[in-house]
C-alpha positions in Angstrom: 33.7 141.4 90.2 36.3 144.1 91.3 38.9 143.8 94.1 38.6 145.7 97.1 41.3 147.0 99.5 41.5 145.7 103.5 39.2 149.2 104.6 41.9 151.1 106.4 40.7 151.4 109.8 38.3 149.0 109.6 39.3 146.2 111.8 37.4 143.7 109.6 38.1 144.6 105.8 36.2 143.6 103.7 36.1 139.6 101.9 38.1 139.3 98.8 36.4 139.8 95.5 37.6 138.3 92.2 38.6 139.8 89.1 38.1 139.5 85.8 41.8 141.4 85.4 43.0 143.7 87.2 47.0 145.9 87.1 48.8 146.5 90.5 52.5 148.1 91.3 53.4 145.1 93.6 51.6 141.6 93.5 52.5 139.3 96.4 51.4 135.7 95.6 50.8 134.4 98.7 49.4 135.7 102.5 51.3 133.2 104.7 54.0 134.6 107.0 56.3 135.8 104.1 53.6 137.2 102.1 51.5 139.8 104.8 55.1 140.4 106.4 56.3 141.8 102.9 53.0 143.6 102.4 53.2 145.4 105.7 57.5 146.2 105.6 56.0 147.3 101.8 53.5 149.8 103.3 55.3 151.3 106.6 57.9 152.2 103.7 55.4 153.5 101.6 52.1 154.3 102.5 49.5 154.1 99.7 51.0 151.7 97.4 49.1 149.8 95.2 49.5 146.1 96.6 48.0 142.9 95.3 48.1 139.9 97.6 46.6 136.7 96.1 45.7 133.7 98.2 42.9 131.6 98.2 42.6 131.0 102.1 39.9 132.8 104.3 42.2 131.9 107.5 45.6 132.7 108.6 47.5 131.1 111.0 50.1 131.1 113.3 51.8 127.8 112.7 54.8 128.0 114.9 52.5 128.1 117.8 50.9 124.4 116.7 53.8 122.5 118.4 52.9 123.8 121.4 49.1 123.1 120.8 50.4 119.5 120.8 51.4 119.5 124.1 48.3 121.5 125.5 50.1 124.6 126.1 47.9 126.5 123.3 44.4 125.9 122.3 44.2 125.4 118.6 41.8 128.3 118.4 44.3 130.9 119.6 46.4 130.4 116.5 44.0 131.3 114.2 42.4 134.5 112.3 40.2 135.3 110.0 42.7 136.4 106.7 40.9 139.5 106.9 41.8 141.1 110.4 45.7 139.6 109.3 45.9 141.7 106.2 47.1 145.4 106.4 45.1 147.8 105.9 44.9 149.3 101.9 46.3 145.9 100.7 44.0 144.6 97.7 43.0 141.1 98.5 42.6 138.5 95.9 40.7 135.5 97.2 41.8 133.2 94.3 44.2 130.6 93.4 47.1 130.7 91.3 47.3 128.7 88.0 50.6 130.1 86.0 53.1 132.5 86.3 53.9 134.9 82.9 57.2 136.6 83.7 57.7 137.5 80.1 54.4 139.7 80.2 54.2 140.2 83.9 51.0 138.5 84.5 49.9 136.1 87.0 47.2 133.7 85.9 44.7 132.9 88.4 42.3 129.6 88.1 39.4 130.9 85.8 41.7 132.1 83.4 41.5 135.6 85.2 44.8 138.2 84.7 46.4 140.1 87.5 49.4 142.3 86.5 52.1 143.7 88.1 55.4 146.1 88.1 57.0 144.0 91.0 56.0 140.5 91.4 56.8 138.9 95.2 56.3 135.3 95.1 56.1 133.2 98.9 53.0 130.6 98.9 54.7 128.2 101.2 55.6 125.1 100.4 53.2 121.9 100.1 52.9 119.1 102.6 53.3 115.8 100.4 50.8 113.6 102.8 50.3 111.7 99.4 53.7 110.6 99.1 53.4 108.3 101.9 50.8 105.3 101.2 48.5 105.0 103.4 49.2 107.7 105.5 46.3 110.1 104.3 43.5 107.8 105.6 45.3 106.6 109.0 45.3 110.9 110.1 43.4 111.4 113.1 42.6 108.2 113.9 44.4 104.5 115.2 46.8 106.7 116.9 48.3 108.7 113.7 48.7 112.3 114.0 50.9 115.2 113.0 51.4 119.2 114.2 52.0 120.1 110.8 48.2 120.5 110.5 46.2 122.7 112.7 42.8 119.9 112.9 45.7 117.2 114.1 47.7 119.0 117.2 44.6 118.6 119.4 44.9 115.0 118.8 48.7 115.0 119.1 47.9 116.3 122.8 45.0 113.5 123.6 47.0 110.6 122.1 50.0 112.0 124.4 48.1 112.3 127.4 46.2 108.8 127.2 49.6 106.8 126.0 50.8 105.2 129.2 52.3 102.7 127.7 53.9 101.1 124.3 55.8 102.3 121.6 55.4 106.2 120.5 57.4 106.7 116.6 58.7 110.1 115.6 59.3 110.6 112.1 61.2 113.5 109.9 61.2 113.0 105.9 64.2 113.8 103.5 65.0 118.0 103.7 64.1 120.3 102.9 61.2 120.5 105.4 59.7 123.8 107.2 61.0 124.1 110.9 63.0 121.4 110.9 63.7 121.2 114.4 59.6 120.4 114.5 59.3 116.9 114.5 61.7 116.5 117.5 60.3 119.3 119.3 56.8 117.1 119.4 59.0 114.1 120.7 60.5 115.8 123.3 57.6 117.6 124.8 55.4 114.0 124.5 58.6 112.7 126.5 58.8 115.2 129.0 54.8 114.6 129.9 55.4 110.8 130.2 57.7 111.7 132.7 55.8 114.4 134.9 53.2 111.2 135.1 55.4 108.3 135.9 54.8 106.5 132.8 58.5 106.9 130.6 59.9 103.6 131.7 56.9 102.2 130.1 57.0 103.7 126.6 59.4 103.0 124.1 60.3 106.2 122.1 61.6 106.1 118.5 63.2 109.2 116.2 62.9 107.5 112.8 64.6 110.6 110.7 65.4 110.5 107.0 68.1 113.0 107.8 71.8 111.9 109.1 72.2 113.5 111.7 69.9 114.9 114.7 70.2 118.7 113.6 72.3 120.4 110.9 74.1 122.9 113.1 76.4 120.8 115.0 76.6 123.2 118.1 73.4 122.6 119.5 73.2 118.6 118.9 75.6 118.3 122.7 72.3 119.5 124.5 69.7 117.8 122.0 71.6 114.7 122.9 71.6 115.1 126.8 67.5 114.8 126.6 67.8 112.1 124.0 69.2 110.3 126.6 67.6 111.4 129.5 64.2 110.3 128.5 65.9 107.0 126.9 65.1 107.9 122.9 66.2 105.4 120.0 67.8 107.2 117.1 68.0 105.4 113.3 69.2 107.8 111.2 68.3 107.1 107.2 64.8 106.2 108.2 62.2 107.7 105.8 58.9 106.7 106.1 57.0 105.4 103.3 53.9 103.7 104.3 51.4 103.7 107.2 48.9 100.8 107.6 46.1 102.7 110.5 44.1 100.0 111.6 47.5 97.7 111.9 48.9 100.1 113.8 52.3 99.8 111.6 54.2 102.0 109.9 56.8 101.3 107.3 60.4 102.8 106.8 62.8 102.9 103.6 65.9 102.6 105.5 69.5 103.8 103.9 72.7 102.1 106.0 76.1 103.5 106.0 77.3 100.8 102.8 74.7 102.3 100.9 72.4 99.6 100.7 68.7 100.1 101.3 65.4 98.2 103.0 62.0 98.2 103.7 61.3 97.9 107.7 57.7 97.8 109.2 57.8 98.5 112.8 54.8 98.3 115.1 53.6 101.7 117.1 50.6 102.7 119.3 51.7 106.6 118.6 52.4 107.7 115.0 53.5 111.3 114.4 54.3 111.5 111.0 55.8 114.2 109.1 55.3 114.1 105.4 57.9 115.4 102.9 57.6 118.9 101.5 57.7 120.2 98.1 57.2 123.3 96.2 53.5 124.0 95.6 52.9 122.6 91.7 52.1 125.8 90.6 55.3 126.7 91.4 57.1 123.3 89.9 55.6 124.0 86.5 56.3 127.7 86.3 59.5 129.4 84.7 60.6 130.5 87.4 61.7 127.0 89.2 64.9 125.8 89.5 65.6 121.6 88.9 64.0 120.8 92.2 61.2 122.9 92.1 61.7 125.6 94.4 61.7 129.3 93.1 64.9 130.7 92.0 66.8 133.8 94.1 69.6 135.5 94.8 70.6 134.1 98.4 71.1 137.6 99.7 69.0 140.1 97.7 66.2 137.1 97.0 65.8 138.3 93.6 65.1 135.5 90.5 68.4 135.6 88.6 66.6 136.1 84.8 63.8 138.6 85.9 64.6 141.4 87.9 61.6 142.3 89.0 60.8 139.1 90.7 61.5 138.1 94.2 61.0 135.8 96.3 60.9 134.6 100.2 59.8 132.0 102.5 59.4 128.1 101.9 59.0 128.5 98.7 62.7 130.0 97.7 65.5 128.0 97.3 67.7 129.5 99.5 69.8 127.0 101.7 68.5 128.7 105.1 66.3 127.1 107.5 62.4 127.0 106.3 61.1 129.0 109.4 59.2 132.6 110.2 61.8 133.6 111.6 63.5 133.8 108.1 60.6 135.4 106.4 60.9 137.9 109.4 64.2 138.7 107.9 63.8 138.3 104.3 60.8 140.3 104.2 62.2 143.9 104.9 65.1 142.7 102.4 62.6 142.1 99.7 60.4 145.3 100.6 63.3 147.4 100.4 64.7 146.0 97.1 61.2 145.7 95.5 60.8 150.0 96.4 64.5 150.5 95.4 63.4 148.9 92.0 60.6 151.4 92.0 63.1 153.8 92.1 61.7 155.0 95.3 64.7 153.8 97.8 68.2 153.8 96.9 70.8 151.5 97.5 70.5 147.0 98.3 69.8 145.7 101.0 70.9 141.8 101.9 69.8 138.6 104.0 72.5 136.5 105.7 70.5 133.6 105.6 69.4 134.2 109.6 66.8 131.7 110.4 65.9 130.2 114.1 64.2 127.3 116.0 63.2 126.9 119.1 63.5 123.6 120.1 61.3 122.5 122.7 63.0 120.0 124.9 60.8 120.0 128.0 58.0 122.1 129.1 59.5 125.3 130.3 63.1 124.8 128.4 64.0 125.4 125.2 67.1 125.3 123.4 66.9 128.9 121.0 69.1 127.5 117.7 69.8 130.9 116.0 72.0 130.6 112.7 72.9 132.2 109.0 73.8 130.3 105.8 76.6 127.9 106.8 75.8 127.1 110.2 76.8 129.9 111.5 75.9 130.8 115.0 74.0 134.5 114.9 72.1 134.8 118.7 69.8 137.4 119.3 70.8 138.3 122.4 74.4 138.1 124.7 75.1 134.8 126.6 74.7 135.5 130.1 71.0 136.2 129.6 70.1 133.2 126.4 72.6 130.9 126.0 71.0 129.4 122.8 74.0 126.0 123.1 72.1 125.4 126.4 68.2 124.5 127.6 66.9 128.0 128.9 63.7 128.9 131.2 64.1 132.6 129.2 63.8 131.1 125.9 60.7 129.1 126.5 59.2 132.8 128.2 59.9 134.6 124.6 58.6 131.6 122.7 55.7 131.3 124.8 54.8 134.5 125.6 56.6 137.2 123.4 56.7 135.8 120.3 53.2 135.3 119.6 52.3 139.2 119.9 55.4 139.8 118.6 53.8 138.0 115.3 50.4 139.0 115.0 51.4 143.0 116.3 55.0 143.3 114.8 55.8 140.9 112.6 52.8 141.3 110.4 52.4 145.0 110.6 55.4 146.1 109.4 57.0 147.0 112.8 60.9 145.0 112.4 62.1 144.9 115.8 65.7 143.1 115.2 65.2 142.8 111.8 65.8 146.1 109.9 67.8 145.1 107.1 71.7 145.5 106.2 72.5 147.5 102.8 75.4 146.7 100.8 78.8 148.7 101.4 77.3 150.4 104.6 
């Protein structure tokens, strides 16, 4: 079986058909955020290319919105689309999983023993959710009160275990970093919080932040206004928390706990609301392969996001092991800097173009406020847009209105068509 392009001008496509081998310019492993992003910056550069994308899923979806399924501002159903109306037009679409990675022969090896070929290789598959690494915690999903917004079938549930929960104790979790969004788990605590309140029922609920991490968020300049809601709706923070077992129909969920000597202990705390986070790792297809580095994660350049033994490589997203935050809004950014290096290696764009390490998160802290956390590798502060109109240090009505309304067409109509509205990249030396 042969595969087909994404008709051009047919709003449907057609469904991907498998090869028995098949030899493209560009494969893109991969048709997540990163991976579509790329193939569209790709194509509004130049048209006609002969682009690979290889994913197994028939559905894409727009994860950033799932936080706010889980507090019944979005229906699940609105983050969703079929893969094929995501794709852009003329991209070849490989509906297959990847086994192996050949760099020394330039050959992806999908499951089936099936070989896809390329000049330029782009790899971005996301990162994997590790619910396995937490006992227990597979079975107790979506049921006793266990949920999570890291999976679209679970926000719903997040939202009807917020709304019936009037009183008790609710548990927050976030697992060891790296993690995509990270400002996610505490965005779900804060908008559960701010829905107790609106129905009178906060006093009765005892709310818990059991992070892995040391601190509240990695950039210290937004943690003053994090910590003025923390407060406000009465939150308990233990730092050095990571969970590492969930018993469902107990209702209990133990926590490996770190203290400031350095010793260590298990804790089992009682809960009537559970949402777990699960640690993250690189997908094991990705782990076994060349081109991981110690911990997994794909090996780049920080700036140009090119693997440092294959030059035709490169790689964006989750999956790289950049030090920037895992969000879209980073594979916004990387992706014209890896469609522009990938054509320049081509030898049809001159010139390199770089990624500061810009990612973003809007953090949620009430229903109509968010707090827009916009930074490049080291912490550093990089807003969008001047103070007097978002403040991103401070809770903002504005913010909330570009999460809630912008951002979303700004995705599925920009983002992943190759329009790069604030995100045409820099070259080096201009």
């Amino acid at each position: 079986m042969n595969d087909q392009p994404i008709a051009a001008g047919h709003p449907h496509g057609t469904a991907p058909i498998r090869v028995a081998e098949s030899a493209h310019t560009v494969v893109i492993v991969g048709a997540g955020a990163a991976g579509i992003a790329t193939a569209a910056s790709l194509l509004a550069r130049e048209p006609g290319l002969n682009i690979a994308l290889i994913d197994p899923a028939h559905t894409h979806y727009y994860q950033p919105g799932w936080t706010l399924v889980g507090a019944g501002v979005f229906n699940a159903a609105s983050t969703a689309r079929p893969m094929r109306e995501a794709l852009p037009a003329g991209v070849h679409w490989i509906g297959a999983a990847v086994a192996a990675f050949e760099p020394e022969r330039n050959a992806v090896i999908l499951e089936g023993n099936r070989v896809v070929t390329y000049q330029q290789l782009v790899v971005c598959p996301g990162l994997k959710l590790d619910w396995q690494a937490v006992e227990g915690l597979p079975e107790a999903l979506g049921r006793n009160g266990v949920t999570s917004n890291y999976r679209y079938d679970l926000a719903p549930y997040t939202w009807e275990l917020v709304q019936k929960l009037r009183s008790g104790r609710a548990i927050f979790t976030q697992p060891p970093m790296p993690i995509k969004c990270a400002g996610a788990p505490q965005k779900a605590m804060y908008l559960a919080a701010d829905h107790w309140r609106r129905a009178s029922v906060l006093g009765d609920i005892q709310i818990e932040f059991q992070s892995a991490a040391a601190v509240l968020f990695g950039v210290s300049a937004y943690v003053p206004a994090l910590m003025d809601y923390v407060r406000a709706y009465g939150i308990q923070l233990d730092f050095g928390h990571a969970l590492v077992g969930v018993d469902g129909p107990a209702r209990t969920a133990t926590f490996h706990c770190t203290q400031a000597d350095g010793s260590s202990a298990l804790i089992t705390r009682e809960f009537d609301l559970l949402h777990a986070v699960p640690p993250q790792v690189a997908p094991d297809f990705v782990r076994a392969s060349p081109l991981a580095d110690a911990a997994g994660w794909v090996q780049v350049d920080p700036a140009t996001l090119c693997h440092p033994h294959w030059p035709n490589i490169h790689a964006l997203g989750d999956v790289a092991n950049t030090t920037n935050a895992k969000t879209a809004a980073a594979a916004r950014k990387q992706a014209p800097v890896v469609a522009h290096n990938v054509l320049a290696a081509l030898g049809k764009l001159q010139g390199q173009a770089l990624y500061d390490g810009y990612g973003s998160c809007p953090l949620t802290v009430e229903r109509g406020k968010i707090v827009l956390a916009e930074f490049t590798y080291g912490g550093q502060l990089k807003p969008s847009f001047p103070a007097w109109l978002i403040d991103g240090t401070r809770p903002s009505r504005l913010a909330w209105l570009l999460k809630e309304r912008v951002l979303p067409p700004l995705y599925w109509r920009g983002m992943l068509r190759g329009r790069e509205w604030l995100a045409r990249p820099e070259l080096a030396g201009a």
